[in-house]
C-alpha positions as CSV (number, residue, x, y, z in Angstrom):
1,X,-95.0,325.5,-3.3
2,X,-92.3,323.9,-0.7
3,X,-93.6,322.9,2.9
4,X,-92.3,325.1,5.5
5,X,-90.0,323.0,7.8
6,X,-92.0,322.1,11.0
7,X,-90.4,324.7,13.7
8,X,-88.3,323.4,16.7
9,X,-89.8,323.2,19.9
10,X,-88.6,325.5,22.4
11,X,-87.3,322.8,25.0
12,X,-85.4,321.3,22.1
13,X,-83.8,324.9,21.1
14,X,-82.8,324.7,24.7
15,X,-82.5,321.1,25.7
16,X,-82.6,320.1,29.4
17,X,-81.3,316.0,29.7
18,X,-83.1,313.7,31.7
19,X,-81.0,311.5,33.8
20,X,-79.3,309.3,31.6
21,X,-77.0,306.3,32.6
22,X,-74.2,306.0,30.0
23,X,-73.2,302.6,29.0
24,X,-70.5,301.8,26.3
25,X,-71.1,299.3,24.0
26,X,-70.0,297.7,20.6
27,X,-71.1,297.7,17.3
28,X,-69.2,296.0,14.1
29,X,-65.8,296.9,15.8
30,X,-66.7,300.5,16.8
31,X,-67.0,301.7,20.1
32,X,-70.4,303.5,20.9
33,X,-72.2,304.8,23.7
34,X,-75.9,303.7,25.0
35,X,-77.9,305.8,26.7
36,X,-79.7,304.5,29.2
37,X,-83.1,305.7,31.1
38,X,-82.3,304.7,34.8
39,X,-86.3,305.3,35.8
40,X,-86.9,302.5,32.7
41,X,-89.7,304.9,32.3
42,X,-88.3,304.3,29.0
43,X,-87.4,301.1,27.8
44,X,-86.3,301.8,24.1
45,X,-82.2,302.7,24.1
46,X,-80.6,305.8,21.9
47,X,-76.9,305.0,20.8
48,X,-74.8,307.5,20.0
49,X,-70.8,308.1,19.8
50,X,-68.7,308.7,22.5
51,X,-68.2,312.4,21.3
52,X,-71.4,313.2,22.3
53,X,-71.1,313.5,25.9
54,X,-69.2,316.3,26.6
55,X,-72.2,318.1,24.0
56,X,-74.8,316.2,26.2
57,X,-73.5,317.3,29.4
58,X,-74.4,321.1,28.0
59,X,-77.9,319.8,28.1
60,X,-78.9,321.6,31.3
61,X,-81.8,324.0,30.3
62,X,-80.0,327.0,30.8
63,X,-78.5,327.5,27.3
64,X,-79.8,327.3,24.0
65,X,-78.3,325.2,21.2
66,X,-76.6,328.3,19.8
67,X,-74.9,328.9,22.6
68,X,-73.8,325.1,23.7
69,X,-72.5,325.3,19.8
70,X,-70.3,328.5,20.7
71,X,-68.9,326.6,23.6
72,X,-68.2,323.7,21.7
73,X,-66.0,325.5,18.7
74,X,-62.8,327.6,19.8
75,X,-62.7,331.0,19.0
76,X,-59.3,330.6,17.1
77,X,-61.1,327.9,14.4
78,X,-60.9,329.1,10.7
79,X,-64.2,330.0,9.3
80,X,-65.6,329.8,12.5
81,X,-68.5,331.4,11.7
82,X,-69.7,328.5,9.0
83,X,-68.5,325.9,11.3
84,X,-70.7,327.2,14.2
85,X,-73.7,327.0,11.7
86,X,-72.6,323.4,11.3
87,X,-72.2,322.7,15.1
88,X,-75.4,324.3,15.9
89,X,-77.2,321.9,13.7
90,X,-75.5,319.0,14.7
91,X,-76.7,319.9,18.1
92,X,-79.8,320.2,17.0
93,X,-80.0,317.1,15.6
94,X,-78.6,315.4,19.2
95,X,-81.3,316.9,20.8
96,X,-84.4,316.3,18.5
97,X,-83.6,312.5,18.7
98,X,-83.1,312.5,22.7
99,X,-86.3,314.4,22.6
100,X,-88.0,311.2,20.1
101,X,-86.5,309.2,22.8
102,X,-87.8,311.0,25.7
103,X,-84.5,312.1,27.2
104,X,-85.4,315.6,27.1
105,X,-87.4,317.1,30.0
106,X,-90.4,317.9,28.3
107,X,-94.0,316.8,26.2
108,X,-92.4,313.8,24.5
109,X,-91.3,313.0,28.4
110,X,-94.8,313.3,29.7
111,X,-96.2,311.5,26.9
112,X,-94.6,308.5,27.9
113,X,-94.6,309.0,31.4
114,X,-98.8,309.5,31.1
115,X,-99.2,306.3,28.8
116,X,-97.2,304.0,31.0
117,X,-98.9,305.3,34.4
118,X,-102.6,304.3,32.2
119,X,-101.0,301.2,31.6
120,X,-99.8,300.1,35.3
121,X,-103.5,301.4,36.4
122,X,-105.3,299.4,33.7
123,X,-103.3,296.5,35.3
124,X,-103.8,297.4,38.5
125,X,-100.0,296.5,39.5
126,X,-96.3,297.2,38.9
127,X,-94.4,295.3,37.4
128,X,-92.3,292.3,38.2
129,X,-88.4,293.8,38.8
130,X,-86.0,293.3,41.0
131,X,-87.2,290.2,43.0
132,X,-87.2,288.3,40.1
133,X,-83.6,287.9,40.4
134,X,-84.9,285.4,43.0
135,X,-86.1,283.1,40.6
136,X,-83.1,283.1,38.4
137,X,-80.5,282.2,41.5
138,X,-82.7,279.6,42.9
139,X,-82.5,278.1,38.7
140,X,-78.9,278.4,38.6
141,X,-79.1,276.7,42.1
142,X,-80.3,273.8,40.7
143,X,-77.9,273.5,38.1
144,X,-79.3,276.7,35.3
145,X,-80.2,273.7,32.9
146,X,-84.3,273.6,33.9
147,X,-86.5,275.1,31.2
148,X,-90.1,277.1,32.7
149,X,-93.3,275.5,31.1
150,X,-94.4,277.2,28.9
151,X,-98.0,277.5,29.9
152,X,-98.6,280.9,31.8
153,X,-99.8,279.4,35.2
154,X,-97.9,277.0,35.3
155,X,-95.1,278.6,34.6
156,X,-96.0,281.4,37.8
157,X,-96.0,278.2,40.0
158,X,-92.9,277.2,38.8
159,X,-91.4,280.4,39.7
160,X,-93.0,280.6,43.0
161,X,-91.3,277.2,44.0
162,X,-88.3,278.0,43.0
163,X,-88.7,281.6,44.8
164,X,-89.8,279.8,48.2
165,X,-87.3,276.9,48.1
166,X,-84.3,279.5,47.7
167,X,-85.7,281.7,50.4
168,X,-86.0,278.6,52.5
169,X,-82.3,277.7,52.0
170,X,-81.0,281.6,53.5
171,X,-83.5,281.3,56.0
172,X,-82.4,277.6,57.3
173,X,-78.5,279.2,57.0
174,X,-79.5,282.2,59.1
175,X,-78.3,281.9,63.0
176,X,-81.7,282.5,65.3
177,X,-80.8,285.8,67.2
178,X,-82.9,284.7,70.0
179,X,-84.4,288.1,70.9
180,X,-86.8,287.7,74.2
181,X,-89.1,290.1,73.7
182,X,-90.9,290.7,70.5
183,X,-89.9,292.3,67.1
184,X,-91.8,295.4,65.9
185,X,-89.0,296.1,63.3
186,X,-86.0,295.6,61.7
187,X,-83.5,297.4,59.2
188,X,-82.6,295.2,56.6
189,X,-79.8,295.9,53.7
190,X,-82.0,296.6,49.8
191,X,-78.3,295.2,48.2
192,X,-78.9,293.0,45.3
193,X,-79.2,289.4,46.6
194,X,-76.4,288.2,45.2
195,X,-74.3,290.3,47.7
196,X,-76.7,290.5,50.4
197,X,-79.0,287.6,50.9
198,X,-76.8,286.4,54.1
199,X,-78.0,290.2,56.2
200,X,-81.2,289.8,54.9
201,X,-81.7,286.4,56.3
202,X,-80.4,287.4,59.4
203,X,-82.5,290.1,59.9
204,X,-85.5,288.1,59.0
205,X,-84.7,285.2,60.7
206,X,-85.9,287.0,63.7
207,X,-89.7,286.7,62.5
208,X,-89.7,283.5,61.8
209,X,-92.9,282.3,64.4
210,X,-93.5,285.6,65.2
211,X,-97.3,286.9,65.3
212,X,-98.4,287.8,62.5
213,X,-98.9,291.6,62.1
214,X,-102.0,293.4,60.8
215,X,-99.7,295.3,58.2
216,X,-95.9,295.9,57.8
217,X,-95.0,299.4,56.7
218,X,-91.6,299.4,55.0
219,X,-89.5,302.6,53.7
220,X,-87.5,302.4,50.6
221,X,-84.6,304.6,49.2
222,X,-85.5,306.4,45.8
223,X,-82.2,305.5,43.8
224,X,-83.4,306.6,40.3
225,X,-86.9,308.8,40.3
226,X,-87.5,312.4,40.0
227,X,-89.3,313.1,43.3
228,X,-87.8,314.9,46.4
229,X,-90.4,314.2,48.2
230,X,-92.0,310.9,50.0
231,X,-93.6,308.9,47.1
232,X,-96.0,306.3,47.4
233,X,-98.5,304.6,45.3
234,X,-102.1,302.9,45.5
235,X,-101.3,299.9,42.9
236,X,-100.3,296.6,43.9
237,X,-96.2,295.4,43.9
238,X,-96.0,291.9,41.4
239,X,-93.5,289.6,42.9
240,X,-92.7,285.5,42.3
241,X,-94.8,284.8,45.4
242,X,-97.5,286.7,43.6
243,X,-99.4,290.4,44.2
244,X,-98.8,292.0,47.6
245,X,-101.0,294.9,48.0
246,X,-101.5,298.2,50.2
247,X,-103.3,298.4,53.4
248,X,-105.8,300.8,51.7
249,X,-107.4,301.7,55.2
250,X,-104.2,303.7,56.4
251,X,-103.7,304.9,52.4
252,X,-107.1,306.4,52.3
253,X,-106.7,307.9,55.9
254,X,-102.9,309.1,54.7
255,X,-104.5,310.4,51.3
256,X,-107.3,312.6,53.5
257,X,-104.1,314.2,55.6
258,X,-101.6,314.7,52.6
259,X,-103.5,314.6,49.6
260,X,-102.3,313.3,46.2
261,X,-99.0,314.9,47.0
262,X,-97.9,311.4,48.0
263,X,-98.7,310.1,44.7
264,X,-97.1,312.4,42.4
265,X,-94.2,310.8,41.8
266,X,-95.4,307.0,41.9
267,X,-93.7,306.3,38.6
268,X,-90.4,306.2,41.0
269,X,-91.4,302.6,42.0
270,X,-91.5,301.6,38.6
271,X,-87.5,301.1,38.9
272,X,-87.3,301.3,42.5
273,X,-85.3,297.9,44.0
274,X,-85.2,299.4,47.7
275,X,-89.0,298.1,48.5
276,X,-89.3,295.0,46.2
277,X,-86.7,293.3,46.7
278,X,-88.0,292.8,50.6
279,X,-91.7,291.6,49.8
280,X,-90.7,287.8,49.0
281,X,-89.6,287.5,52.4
282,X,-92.4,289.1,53.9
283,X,-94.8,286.5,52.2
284,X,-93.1,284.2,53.2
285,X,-92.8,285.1,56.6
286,X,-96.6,285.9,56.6
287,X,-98.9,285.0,53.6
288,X,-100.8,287.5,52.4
289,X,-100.0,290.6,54.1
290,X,-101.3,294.3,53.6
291,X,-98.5,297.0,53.0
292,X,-97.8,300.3,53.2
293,X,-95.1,300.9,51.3
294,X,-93.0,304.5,50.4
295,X,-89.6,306.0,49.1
296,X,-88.1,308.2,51.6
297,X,-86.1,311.4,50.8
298,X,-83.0,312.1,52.3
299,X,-83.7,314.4,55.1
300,X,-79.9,315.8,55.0
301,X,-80.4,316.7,51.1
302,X,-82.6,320.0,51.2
303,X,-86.2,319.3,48.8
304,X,-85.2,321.0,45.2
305,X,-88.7,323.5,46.0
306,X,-90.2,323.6,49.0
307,X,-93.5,324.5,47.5
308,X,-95.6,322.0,49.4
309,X,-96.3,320.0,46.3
310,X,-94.4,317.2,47.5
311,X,-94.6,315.7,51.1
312,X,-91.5,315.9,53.3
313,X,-90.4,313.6,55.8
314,X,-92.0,314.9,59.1
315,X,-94.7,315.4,57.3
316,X,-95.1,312.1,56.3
317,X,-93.8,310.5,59.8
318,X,-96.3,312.9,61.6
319,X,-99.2,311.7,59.4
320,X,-98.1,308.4,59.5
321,X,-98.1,307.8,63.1
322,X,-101.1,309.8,63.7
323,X,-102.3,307.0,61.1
324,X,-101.1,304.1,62.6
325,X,-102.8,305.2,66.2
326,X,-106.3,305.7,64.4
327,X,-106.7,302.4,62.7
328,X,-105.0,300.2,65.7
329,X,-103.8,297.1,65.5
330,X,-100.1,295.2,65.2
331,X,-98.1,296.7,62.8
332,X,-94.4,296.1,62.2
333,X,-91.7,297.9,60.4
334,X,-89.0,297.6,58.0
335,X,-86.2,300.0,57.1
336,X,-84.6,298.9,53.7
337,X,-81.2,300.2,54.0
338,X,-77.8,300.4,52.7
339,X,-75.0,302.2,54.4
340,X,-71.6,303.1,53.0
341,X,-71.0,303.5,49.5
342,X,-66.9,303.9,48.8
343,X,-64.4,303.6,46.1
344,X,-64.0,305.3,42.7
345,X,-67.5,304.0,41.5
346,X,-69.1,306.7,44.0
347,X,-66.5,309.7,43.1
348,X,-63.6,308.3,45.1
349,X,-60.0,308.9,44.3
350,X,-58.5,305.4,45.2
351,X,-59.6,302.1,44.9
352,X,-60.7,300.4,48.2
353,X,-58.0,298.6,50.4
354,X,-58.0,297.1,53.8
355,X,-57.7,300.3,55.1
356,X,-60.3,301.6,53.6
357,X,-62.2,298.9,54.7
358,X,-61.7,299.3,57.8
359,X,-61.8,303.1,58.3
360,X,-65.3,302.5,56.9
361,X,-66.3,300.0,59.2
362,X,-65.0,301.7,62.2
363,X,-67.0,304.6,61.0
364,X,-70.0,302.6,60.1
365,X,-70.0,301.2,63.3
366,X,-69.8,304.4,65.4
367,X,-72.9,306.1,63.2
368,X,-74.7,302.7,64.3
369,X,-73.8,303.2,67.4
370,X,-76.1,306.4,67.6
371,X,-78.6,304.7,66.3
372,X,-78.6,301.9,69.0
373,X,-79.1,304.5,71.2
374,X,-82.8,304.4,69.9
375,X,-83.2,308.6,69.5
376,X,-84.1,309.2,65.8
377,X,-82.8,313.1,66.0
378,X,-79.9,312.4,67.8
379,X,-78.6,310.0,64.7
380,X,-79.9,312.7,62.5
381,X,-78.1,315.4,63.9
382,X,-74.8,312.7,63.7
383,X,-75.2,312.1,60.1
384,X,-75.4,315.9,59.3
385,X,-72.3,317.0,61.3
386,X,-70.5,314.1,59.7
387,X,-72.0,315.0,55.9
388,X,-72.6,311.4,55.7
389,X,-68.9,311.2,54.4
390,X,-69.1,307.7,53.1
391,X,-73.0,308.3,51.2
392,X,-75.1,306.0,53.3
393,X,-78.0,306.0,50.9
394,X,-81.0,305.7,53.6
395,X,-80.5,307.9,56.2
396,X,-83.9,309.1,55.5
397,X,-85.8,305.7,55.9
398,X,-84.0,304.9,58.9
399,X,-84.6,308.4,61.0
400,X,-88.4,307.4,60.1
401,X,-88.7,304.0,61.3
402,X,-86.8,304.9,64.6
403,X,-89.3,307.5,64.7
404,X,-92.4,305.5,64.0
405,X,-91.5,302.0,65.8
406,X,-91.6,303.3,69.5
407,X,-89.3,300.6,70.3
408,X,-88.1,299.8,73.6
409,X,-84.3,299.0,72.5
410,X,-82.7,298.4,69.3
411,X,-80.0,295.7,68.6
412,X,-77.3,294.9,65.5
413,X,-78.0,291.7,64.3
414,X,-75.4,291.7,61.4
415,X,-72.8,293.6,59.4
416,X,-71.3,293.2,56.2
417,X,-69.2,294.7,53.6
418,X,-69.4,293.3,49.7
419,X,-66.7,294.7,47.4
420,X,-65.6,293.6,43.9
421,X,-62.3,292.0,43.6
422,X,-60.3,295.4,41.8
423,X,-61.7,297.5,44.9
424,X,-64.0,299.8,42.6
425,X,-66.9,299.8,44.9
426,X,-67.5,298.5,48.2
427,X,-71.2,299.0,49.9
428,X,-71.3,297.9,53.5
429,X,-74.8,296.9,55.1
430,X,-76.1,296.1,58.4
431,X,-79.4,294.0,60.2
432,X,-80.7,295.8,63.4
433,X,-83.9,294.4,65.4
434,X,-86.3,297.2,67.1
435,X,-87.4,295.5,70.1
436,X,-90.9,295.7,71.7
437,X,-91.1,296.5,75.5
């Protein structure tokens, strides 16, 4: 007797896509398309060819693969009742391997998504990202042409130097703002450091000597994950100047007020650039120095279901600071920010020109401008009557820190914009100080 065919699933009949990041690439001569996980949740790549999209973009969850195949094959076609047949099970197909690759929302999703969260808690950390980029400039610093050791240790040393001496070097190029009175906080730019080292050293120049804080909370953007909500996680963050781990004292206190609500998502940080990329400094700054580290939402983007599975911002900033009061101390902030993001890379028509460029800064600069004003709602309220035209990406991180730093005054440090040379995209960023009384 024949084996019956194994029957397909029902989220593959009706396939709902993960976020994929489409990237083209070549293979003997033909052009193909990669798809790409943005959340690396995972790490293996599909490739497929370019005439897959438009079938992929079907993949919503709402129809089924008869009815993306109807949509797909015109009603005029001859025979079209033997080509749909055909169509359907080419779609099918599409979606059983996106499911094998865990591009489909669904088990084969989870399964992965549960065996790398027992992975990062057996190590105890995430893993080395972003901030290893700091490494590899300082390298190509020195000429590209030095090889790591190869022992494992040593080669973690190596990295660290390099990792210190190149922070060193921005930090040494970095003007001294000269504030008077002390910094509680500052909002620095998460660009890639390529683009943004200058803003960052000039917002952390301003901490160099200062006292050294019991703990630095610092509020990320979540560019990539699936959570609406704040995010947050109890492992340690790997960097080249080694572990950096979470005040546990405010986590536990957080956890008793929230609940594992803030943890829900914490494969978000797996990808997540916004917070790493600012820990290097900080140990720098200040050795080894507790965090308390979380991806804000963006408070002008309404949660997907407000169901109170997932922590929202005043939530969060209510807890946080009721927190922060109960286990005393010096604590300082950190806003990791970005602000404008223009040009046909973000959805716009025209490539950026000087006039674009400075339309954006003027506008940049009068949205600052409310937030110099040191009131947290009153920005807020600015960014939703404006829609946030130009997409500042971390409106949300920024309203909280205002919130939480009780600052006498805030000040602009710095502003920048970094474009490519074609005017594709240009992303504009910005150092401010919060100023103790």
């Amino acid at each position: 007797m024949s084996q019956e065919a194994t029957p397909t699933p029902p989220h593959v009949l009706k396939p709902h896509a993960r976020p994929i990041q489409p990237m083209p690439v070549q293979k003997e001569g033909k052009q193909f398309v990669a798809l790409r996980d943005p959340s690396m949740l995972i790490q293996q790549t599909m490739v497929v060819q370019p005439q897959a999209l438009p079938v992929i973009q079907l993949f919503e969850g709402e129809l089924d693969t008869t009815a993306i195949a109807e949509r797909l094959v015109a009603a005029e076609t001859p025979d079209r009742d033997g080509v749909l047949k055909e169509a359907r099970t080419q779609v099918e197909a599409l979606a059983t391997q996106m499911d094998q690759f865990g591009l489909l929302w669904g088990p084969k999703y989870e399964e992965y998504e549960k065996k790398l969260s027992e992975t990062l808690h057996e190590r105890g950390s995430l893993p080395l990202q972003a901030s290893g980029s700091l490494v590899q400039l300082a390298a190509q610093a020195r000429g590209g042409e030095e090889k790591p050791p190869e022992d494992a240790d040593a080669q973690r040393e190596w990295a660290r130097e390099l990792a210190v001496g190149m922070l060193e070097t921005w930090m040494e190029q970095a003007e001294d703002p000269e504030f008077e009175t002390p910094v509680v906080g500052l909002v620095v730019p998460h660009l890639d450091y390529v683009r943004g080292a200058e803003v960052y050293a000039s917002g952390y120049r301003a901490w160099v000597g200062a006292t050294k804080p019991d703990r630095i909370v610092i509020l990320g953007t979540n560019h990539f994950g699936v959570g609406d909500g704040v995010v947050m996680t109890e492992l340690d963050h790997e960097t080249p100047l080694g572990r950096v781990s979470p005040d546990r004292d405010v986590l536990a206190k957080l956890k008793e007020k929230l609940g594992d609500r803030l943890f829900k998502d914490e494969l978000d940080l797996v990808p997540e650039h916004s917070i790493e990329l600012h820990l290097p400094f900080l140990t720098h700054l200040f050795g080894d120095i507790p965090v308390v580290a979380a991806l804000m939402p963006d408070p002008l983007v309404p949660m997907i279901s407000d169901d109170g599975k997932r922590v929202s911002t005043p939530e969060f900033v209510k807890a946080l600071g009721e927190t922060l009061d109960e286990v005393g101390g010096l604590t300082y902030f950190v806003s990791s920010a970005d602000l404008s993001h223009v040009g046909p890379q973000f959805g716009e028509p025209k490539p950026v020109d000087d006039d674009r460029r400075v339309e954006v800064e003027r506008h940049d600069r009068e949205h600052l401008g409310k937030f110099l004003e040191n009131d947290a709602a009153g920005f807020l309220e600015a960014m939703e009557w404006c829609k946030n035209q130009t997409r500042w990406c971390s409106v949300g991180n920024m309203y909280a820190v205002a919130s939480l730093a009780k600052a006498a005054d805030i000040e602009l440090i710095d502003y920048k914009q970094a474009s490519d040379e074609r005017g594709n995209h240009m992303v504009s960023v910005a150092s401010l100080a919060f100023l103790g009384g």
